[in-house]
N, C-alpha and C positions, 0 to 999 in steps of 0.2 A: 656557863650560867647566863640568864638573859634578863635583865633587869629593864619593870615596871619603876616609872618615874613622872611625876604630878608636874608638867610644863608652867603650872602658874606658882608653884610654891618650889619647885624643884626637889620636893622632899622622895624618895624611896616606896614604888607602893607595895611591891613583893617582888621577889626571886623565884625563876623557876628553872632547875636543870633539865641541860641540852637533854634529849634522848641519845642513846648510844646506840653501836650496830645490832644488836639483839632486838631492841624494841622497833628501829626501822623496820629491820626484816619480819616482825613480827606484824607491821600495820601495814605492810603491802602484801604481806598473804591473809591480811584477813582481811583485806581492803578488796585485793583480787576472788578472793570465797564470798564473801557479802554483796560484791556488784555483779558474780554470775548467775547468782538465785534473784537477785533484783529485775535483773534482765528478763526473766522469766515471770516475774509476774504482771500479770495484765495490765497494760496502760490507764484503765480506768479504776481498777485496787491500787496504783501508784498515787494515784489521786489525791489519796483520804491521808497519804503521810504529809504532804505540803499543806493539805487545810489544818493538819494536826501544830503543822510548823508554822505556819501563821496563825493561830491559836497561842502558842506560846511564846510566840517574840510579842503577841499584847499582852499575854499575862506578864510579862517580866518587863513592859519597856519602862519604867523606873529607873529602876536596876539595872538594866543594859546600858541604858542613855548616861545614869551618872559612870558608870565604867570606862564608856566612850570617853565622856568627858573627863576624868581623871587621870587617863590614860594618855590624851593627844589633845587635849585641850578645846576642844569643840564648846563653842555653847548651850549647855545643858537644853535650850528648850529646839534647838535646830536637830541636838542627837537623839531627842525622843522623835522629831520628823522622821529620822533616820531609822527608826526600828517599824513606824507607821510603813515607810516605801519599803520595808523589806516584805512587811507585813502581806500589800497591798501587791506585790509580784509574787510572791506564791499562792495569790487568792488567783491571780489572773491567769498563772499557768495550770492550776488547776480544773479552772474553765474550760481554757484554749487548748493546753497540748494536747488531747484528743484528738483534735481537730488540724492541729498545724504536724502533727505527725501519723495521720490517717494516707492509709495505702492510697497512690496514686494508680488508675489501670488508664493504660491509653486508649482505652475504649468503652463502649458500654456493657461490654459482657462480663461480667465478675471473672471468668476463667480466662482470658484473654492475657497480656504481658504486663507489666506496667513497675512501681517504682514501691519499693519499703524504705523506711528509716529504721535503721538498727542502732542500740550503744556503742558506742567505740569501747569501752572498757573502763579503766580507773585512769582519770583524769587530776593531774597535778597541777592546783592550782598556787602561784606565785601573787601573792595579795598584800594590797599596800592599804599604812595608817592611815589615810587621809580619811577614810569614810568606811572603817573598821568591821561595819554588816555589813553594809549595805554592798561595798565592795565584794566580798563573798557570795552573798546571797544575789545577788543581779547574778550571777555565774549558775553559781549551786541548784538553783529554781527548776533553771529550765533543764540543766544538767541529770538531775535527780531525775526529772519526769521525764525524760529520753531513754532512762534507764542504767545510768552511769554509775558510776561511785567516784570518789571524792577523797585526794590526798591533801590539804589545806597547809602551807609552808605560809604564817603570815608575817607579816612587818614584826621585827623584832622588838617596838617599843610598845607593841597594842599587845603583848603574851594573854591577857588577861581576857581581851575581848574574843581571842582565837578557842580558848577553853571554856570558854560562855556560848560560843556557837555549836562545838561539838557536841557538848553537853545537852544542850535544847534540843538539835535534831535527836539523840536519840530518847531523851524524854520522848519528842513527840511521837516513836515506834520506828524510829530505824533499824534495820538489822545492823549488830555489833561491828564497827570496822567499815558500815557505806561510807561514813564521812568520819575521816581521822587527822585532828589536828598531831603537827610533829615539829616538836623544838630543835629548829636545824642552824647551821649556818650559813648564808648565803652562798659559802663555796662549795655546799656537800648539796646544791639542788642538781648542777649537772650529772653525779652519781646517780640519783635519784630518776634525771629523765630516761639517765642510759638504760635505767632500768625494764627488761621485757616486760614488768607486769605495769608499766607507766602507759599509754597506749596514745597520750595528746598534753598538751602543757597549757596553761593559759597563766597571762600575767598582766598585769595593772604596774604602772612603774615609770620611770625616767626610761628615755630613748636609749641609754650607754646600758644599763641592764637587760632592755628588751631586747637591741644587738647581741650582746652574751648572749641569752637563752637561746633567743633565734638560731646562733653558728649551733650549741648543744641540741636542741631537737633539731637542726637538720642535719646536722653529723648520725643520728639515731633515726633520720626518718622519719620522724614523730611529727603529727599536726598539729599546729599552733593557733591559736590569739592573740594576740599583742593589742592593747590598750595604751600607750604613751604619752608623753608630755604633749604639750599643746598654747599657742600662745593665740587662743581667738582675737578675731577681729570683732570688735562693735561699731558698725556703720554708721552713722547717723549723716544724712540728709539734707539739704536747704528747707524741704518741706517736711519732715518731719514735726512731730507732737516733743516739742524739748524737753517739758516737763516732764512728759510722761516716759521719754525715755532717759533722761537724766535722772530721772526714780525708780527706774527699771537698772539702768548701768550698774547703781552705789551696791544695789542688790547681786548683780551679776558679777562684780567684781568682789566684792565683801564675805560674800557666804562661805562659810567656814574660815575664816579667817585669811582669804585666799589664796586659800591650799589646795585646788584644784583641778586636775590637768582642762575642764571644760572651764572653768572660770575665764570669765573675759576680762582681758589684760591689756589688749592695743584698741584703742578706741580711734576710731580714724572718722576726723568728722572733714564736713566742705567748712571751709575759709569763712564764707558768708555768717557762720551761724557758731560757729566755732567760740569768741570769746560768751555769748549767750550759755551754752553748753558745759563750757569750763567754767563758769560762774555757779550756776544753778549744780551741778557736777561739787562743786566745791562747797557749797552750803549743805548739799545732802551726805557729806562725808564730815561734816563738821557736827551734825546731827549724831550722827555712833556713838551708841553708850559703849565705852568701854571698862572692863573690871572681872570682878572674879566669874567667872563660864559656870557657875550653878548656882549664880541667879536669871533664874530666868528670865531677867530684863534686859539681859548683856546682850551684847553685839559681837563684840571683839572682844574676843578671848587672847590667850598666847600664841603663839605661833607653838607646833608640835615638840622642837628641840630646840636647844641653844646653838648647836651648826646650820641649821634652816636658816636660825635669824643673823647667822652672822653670813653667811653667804650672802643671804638677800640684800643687807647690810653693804655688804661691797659692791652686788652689782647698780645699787642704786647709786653709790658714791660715784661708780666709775661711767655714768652716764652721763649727772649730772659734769663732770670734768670732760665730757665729752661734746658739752652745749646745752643739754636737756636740763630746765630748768623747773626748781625745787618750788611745790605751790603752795603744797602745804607737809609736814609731817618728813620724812626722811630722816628720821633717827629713830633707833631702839627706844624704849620706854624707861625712866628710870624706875629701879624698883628689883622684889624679885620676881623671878618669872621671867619668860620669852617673850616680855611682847615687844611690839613692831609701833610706833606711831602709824594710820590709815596714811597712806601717802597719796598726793596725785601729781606728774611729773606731767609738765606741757612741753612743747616746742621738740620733744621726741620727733627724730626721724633716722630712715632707713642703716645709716650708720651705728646707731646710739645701741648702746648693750640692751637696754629698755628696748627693741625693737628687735634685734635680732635673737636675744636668749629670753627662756621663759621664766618669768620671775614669779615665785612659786610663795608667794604671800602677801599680804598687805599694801600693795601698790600698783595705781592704773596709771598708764601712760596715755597721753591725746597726741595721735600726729593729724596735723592739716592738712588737707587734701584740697585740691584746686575745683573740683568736679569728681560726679559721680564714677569715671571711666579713671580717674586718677586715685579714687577709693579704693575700685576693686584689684587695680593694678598693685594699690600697698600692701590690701587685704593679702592677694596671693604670692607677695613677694616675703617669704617664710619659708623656713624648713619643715614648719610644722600645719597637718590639714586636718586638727579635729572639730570643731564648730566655728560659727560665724554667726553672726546677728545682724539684720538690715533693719533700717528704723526709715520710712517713708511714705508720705501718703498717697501714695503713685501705688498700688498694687502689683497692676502689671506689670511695670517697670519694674518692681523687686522681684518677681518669679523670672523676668529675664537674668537680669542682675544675678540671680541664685544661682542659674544653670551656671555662670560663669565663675564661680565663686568654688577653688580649689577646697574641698571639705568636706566632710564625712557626714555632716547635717548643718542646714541654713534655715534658721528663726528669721522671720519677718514679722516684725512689731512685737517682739517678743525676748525673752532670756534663756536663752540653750541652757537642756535639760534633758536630763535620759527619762523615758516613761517606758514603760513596759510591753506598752504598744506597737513601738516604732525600734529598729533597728539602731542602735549605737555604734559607732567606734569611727576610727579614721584611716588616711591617706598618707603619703610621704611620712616622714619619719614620727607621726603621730600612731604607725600602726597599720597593720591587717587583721581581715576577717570582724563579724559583727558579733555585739552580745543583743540580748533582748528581742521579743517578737517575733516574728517566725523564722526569722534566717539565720538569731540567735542561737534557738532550741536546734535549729540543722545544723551547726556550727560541729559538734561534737555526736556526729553519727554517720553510719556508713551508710552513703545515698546506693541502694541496691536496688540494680534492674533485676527484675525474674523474667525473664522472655517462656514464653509456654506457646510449644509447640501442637500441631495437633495428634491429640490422644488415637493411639491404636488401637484395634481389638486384638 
C-alpha cells in the first residue's frame, strides 16, 4: 500500500494498492503495443496529442496545483507555475520537434546518405516529489514526440499527482497504455529495467539511487539519463549589483521550499563585499511569509516529509559544530507540519557538511572567497556539477569565468533555471546526458545513418 499524506497537517490523504505481477505484465505489453503504432505515426499528427496535453494541464491547473500542494507541500500559487511550465513545454515541442527531429542528408540531394532519428521504444521513467509535473512532463514532452512511450514509476508520496498525469494524457487522446503510471516499489524498478520491453531508463533523484539505476541499466545495456543532486554555487562579485543579487539569491535558494537539486545553496561571495551581502541576504529571508502552502500568499510551506526535515535538521547542527555559524533560523518550526525555519549559515567553508553535502531544504550557506580566481576555485571544488550563477558587472570577465566553471549550465546575472529551450542536466556526480531542447528530444532515439549507395539499373 502507498500512502498520500498532507506535510503541513500530517493528516492521511488516500491509499492506493501496489500493482501486482499480472497488471505489470499487463502495462508493458500494452505500453510496448501503444508505442509501436505511435511510432508510426507522422511526427506532425504527433503533434496535435501535446497541444491536446497542454490544453488540459490548463484546464485542470486548480486542481493539479492544490494536489501538488497537498501532496508535497509546495506553495499553492508556485504549483499552479508548475502546471503553467508544463504547460508551456508541450506547446514548444509541439512547434519545434519537427524541426529538431527532421532527417539530416549530408548533402544537397534528397537521395544522397545522411542521419534519421528514430524511437527507442518504451522508456522508464524513475520521477521524483520535488516538482511532481513538471518533473514528468520536461521528460514526457519531448519523449512523446520522438515517438516513444512512457512507463512512469513516481515518488511514492506524490501517488496522487502520478494518477492525475496518466489520466490527462489520455484524456487528451493517447492511445491506451502510451503512458502508464505503475504503483511499484523502489526495489522491483531493476526487474522492470531488465525487462526486454523497457528499451532506456531516465531518473530525477539523489546521487546513491541514480548510482543503483545506472549499475541495473548497464548490467541490461539499456540507455540512460540521470538528473542528480546538486549543490550550486552563487558567485557574487566586488562589483556586482548586491541588491539585485541578494533579491535574486532569497529566490534562488527559497523556491519550493528548497527542495531542489538546481536550487542554489553555497553562495560564495569576495570578502570585500561579503558582510554587505549577508546583511541585505538576511533582511530578504526575514521578509518570507511563512504558513499554510494554499494560501496563495505563502512562501514557505513544509518541507515534503518529516525524515527530509529531520535530516536536514542534523546536517545543519553538525556544521554549525563544525565552526559554521547560525544567522538566522536553524531549527524546525514549532507546530504541526514539517517545516524548517528559512536558515542562512555564514562563515561555511570547504570542510563544513554545509559545503560538502547537499542540503536539500531551507538553508543557504555564504563561504568567503579572497578573489575572483579563489571563487571559482570553491565553486568547483564539489562532487557535484549541475548549475552555477555569476553575479558581476564585468561581462566578459563572467563568460571567461563560465568556461571555467565545472557545470552543466552557468547563469550570469541571473537564477538557474531549466527553460525549454536550452538543454538541462549535469557533470560529476550530478549526472549524464541532457533533458530539454534539442539534445533533450535526441536523448531517447536511435541516431541512424542511412548511407545510399548508387542506384543500378
Amino acid at each position: 500500500m502507498i500512502r498520500s499524506m498532507n506535510p503541513a497537517t500530517g493528516t492521511v490523504i488516500a491509499e492506493y494498492a501496489l500493482h501486482g505481477p499480472e497488471e505489470i505484465e499487463a502495462a508493458l505489453a500494452g505500453a510496448a503495443a501503444a508505442q509501436a503504432d505511435w511510432a508510426r505515426v507522422p511526427i506532425g499528427d504527433r503533434m496535435a496529442l501535446l497541444r491536446a496535453v497542454a490544453a488540459e494541464l490548463r484546464a485542470g491547473r486548480d486542481r493539479f496545483a492544490r494536489l501538488i500542494t497537498e501532496e508535497m507541500g509546495k506553495p499553492v500559487a508556485e504549483a499552479a507555475g508548475e502546471i503553467e511550465k508544463c504547460a508551456v513545454t508541450c506547446d514548444f515541442y509541439a512547434e519545434a520537434a519537427p524541426r529538431f527531429l527532421a532527417d539530416e542528408s549530408i548533402g544537397s540531394n534528397a537521395t544522397e546518405s545522411g542521419v534519421v532519428f528514430d524511437p527507442l521504444g518504451v522508456v522508464l521513467a524513475v520521477m521524483p516529489w520535488n516538482y511532481p509535473f513538471w518533473q514528468v512532463f520536461r521528460f514526457a514532452a519531448p519523449a512523446l514526440a520522438a515517438g516513444n512511450g512512457i512507463i512512469l514509476k513516481h515518488a511514492s508520496n506524490v501517488p496522487g499527482c502520478a494518477a492525475e498525469i496518466e489520466a490527462l494524457v489520455a484524456r487528451a487522446g493517447a492511445r491506451a497504455g502510451l503512458l502508464r503510471n505503475l504503483y511499484i516499489r523502489g526495489g522491483d524498478v531493476g526487474a522492470l529495467i531488465a525487462d526486454d520491453r523497457i528499451a532506456a531508463v531516465t531518473l530525477t533523484g539523489s546521487t546513491e539511487v541514480g548510482a543503483i539505476v545506472a549499475s541495473q541499466a548497464g548490467a541490461a545495456l539499456k540507455k540512460q539519463v540521470l538528473e542528480l543532486g546538486g549543490s550550486d554555487a552563487f558567485i557574487v562579485l566586488a562589483d556586482a549589483d548586491l541588491e539585485a543579487a541578494a533579491e535574486t539569491a532569497v529566490r534562488a535558494r527559497f523556491i519550493n521550499v528548497g527542495q531542489s537539486c538546481v536550487n542554489a545553496k553555497r553562495f560564495i561571495v569576495e570578502e570585500s563585499v561579503a558582510d554587505r551581502f549577508a546583511a541585505l541576504f538576511r533582511e530578504g529571508i526575514a521578509a518570507l511569509r511563512i504558513g499554510d502552502p494554499m494560501d496563495p500568499d505563502t512562501q514557505i510551506g513544509p518541507m515534503a516529509r518529516a525524515n527530509l526535515r529531520d535530516d536536514l535538521h542534523d546536517q545543519v547542527r553538525r556544521s554549525i559544530e563544525g565552526g559554521a555559524r547560525a544567522v538566522t533560523g536553524a531549527a524546525p518550526l514549532e507546530g504541526p507540519g514539517c517545516y524548517y525555519a528559512p536558515t542562512l549559515l555564514d562563515g561555511v567553508e570547504p570542510g563544513h557538511v554545509a559545503f560538502r553535502e547537499e542540503l536539500f531544504g531551507p538553508v543557504a550557506s555564504i563561504i568567503r572567497a579572497r578573489d575572483a580566481e579563489h571563487a571559482v576555485a570553491l565553486a568547483n571544488d564539489s562532487d557535484f556539477g549541475l548549475g552555477c550563477a555569476i553575479w558581476t558587472a564585468d561581462i566578459g570577465r563572467a563568460r571567461a569565468l563560465a568556461r571555467r566553471i565545472e557545470a552543466g549550465a552557468v547563469f550570469i546575472n541571473g537564477m538557474v533555471a531549466s527553460d525549454p529551450r536550452l538543454p538541462f542536466g549535469g557533470i560529476k556526480k550530478s549526472g549524464y546526458g541532457r533533458e530539454l531542447g534539442s539534445y533533450g528530444i535526441r536523448e531517447f532515439t536511435n541516431i541512424k545513418t542511412i548511407w545510399i549507395g548508387p542506384a543500378r539499373a
